[in-house]
Structure formats: structure tokens, C-alpha cells
N, C-alpha and C positions, 0 to 999 in steps of 0.2 A: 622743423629744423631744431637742431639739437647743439649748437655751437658753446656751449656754456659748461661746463666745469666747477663744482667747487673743488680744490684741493682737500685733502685727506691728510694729514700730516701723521708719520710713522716718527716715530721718535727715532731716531740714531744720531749720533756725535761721528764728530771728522775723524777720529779714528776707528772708528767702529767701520765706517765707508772705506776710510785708508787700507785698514784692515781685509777688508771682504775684495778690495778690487785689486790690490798690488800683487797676491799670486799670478792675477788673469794677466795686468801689465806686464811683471816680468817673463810668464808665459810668452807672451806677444813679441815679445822683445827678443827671445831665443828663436822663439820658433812663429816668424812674421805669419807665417799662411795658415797657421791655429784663428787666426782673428778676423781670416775671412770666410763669412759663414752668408749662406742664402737662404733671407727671408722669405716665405711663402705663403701667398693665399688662394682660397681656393674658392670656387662658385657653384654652383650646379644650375643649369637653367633652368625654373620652375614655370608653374603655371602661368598665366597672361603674360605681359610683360616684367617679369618678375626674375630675380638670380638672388637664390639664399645661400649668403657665405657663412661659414664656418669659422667662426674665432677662439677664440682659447676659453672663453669663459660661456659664450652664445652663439645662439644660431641666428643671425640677422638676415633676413631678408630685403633684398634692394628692388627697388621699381622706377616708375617713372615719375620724376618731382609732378605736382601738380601743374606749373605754366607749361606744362610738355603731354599734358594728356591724364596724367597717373592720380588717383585720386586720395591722397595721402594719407596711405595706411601704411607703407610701404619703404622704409627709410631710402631716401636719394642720395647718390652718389656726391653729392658736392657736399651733401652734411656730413657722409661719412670720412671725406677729403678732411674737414673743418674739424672736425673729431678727434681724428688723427694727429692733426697740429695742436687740438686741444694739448691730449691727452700723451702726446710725445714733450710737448712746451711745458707743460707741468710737473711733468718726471723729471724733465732734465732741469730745472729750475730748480727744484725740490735736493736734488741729488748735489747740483753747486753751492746752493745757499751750505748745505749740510758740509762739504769738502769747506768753503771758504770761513767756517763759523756764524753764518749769518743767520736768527733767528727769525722765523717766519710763523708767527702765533694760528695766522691762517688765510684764507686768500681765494681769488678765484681767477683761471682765464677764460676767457671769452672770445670766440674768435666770429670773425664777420666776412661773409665775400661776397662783390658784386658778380651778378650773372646778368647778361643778355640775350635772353634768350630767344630773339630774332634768329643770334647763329646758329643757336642749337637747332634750331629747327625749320634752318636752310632759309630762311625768311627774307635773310641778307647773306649774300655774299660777302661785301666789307666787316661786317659783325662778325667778331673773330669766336670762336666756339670756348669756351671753358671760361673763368673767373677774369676777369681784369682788374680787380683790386681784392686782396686780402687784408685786415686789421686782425691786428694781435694785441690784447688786452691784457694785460694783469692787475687786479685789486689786490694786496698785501695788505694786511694787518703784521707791522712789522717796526721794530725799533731803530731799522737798518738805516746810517746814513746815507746821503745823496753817493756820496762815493762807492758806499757799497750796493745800491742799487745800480748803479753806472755797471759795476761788475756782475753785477747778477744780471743783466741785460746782455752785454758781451758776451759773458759766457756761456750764456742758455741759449743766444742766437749761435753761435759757436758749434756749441755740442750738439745741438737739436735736429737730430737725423731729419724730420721731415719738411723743418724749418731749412734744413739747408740744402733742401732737394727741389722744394719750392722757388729756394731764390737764387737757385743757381743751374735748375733744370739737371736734365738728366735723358742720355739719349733711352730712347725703348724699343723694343726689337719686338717683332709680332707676327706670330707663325699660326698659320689654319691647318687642320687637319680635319679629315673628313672619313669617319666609318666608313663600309659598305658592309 
């Protein structure tokens, strides 16, 4: 499991951010349907029970967590879920501290989720399949007062694409196709 994050701090000031994002705003603004864009990933099914996706930087391969069978060479799906939140909750943290003036020396987040994996693996039928509890963490090495951490909470729960896909669901639609 890979849930853990330290932040990387890039140096930029609120206007240097103001700067870099209010062409794409005003962009947005004229022309609404420039600002809808579809995310995509991809997988290929590998050997055992294995799917190696493709990300921008690596080639990750995913398997089966260890309480499911898989013998943990093989990155699981619920760490790369956790990852995700990391590594989205960070950006956009990073990005508001930066817009609102708030200095962040340095920091880590940390995320955690419960699984039961009776559901997973049909054990129980009550035992509902995927995470039922997520924790989201942030350590700050920071000068920021209580008020301005209050804002930097807000608005990173806020902005946080996959913070707010998480806690607010998201229908998904799912189509098989089959060679011959």
C-alpha cells in the first residue's frame, strides 16, 4: 500500500497562478464547452490476474490485493483509488494555499481506507463491496493561522476532483464488447 505522499513544493506566488489560469477562466467563460474535457485511462489485460495501465509518467501494473488471492508485487486497485486522492488532494491544496497567500514550508498527505473484504470476495452478501471508510490527512509545516487552515480545508475539499467524486458519487455507465 502506497497511501502516503510527501508534498514537493514548486515555488509560485498568487500571481504568477492568477496569471497562468485566468486566460483558461476567461476562455471558459466565453466559450463554456472548451472546459469540458474527458479524462481517460487505459488498461491492457496482462498475464495472471494482472491489468497494466498506462499513466503519463509509468507503466503501473495492477493485480490482485493480497486478502483477495494476489501476492503483492502487483499495485491494487484500492491503493491506486488512495493515490489518486493522494495525489489530486495535494495538487489542489498546494494550488489554493498558493491563490489564497498561504505559505506551506512543507507537508505530507496521507490517506487511509477501510476494506472488507468478505464482500469482495462474495463471503457475505451484507458486506457491501469497495471502502467504507476513507481518512484524509494533511501534516503542514506551516505559519498559516487556524482561519487560514479552515480555508485551505474548504477549499481543497472544494476544488479536489476526486475528493469530490468520492463524496458525492458519480453514476458510471459500462459497455462490453467482444472481438470475434
Amino acid at each position: 500500500m502506497r497511501p502516503h505522499q510527501t508534498i514537493k513544493l514548486v515555488i509560485m506566488n498568487s500571481t504568477e497562478l492568477k496569471n497562468l489560469q485566468a486566460p483558461l477562466k476567461e476562455k471558459y467563460r466565453v466559450q463554456p464547452e472548451s472546459a469540458i474535457i474527458t479524462l481517460k485511462a487505459q488498461g491492457k489485460i496482462a498475464e495472471g490476474i494482472s491489468c497494466r495501465v498506462e499513466t503519463g509518467r509509468a507503466l503501473v501494473e495492477a493485480g490482485l490485493h493480497p486478502a483477495t488471492g494476489g501476492n503483492g508485487l502487483l499495485a491494487c486497485s484500492g491503493d491506486l483509488l488512495l493515490e489518486a486522492l493522494v495525489a489530486c488532494a495535494g495538487v489542489t491544496l498546494q494550488a489554493v494555499a498558493t491563490a489564497i497567500g498561504v505559505e506551506i514550508k512543507s507537508g505530507t498527505v496521507k490517506a487511509e481506507g477501510d476494506l472488507d473484504f468478505k464482500g469482495t470476495l462474495g463471503v457475505s452478501k451484507e458486506v457491501p463491496v469497495g471502502f467504507n471508510a476513507i481518512r484524509l490527512q494533511f501534516n503542514l509545516d506551516s505559519n498559516a493561522t487556524t482561519e487560514q487552515i479552515d480555508s485551505l480545508k474548504k477549499l481543497t475539499e472544494r476544488y479536489c476532483v476526486v475528493y469530490q467524486t468520492l463524496t458525492k458519487g458519480v453514476a458510471v455507465e459500462t459497455k462490453y464488447y467482444t472481438s470475434i
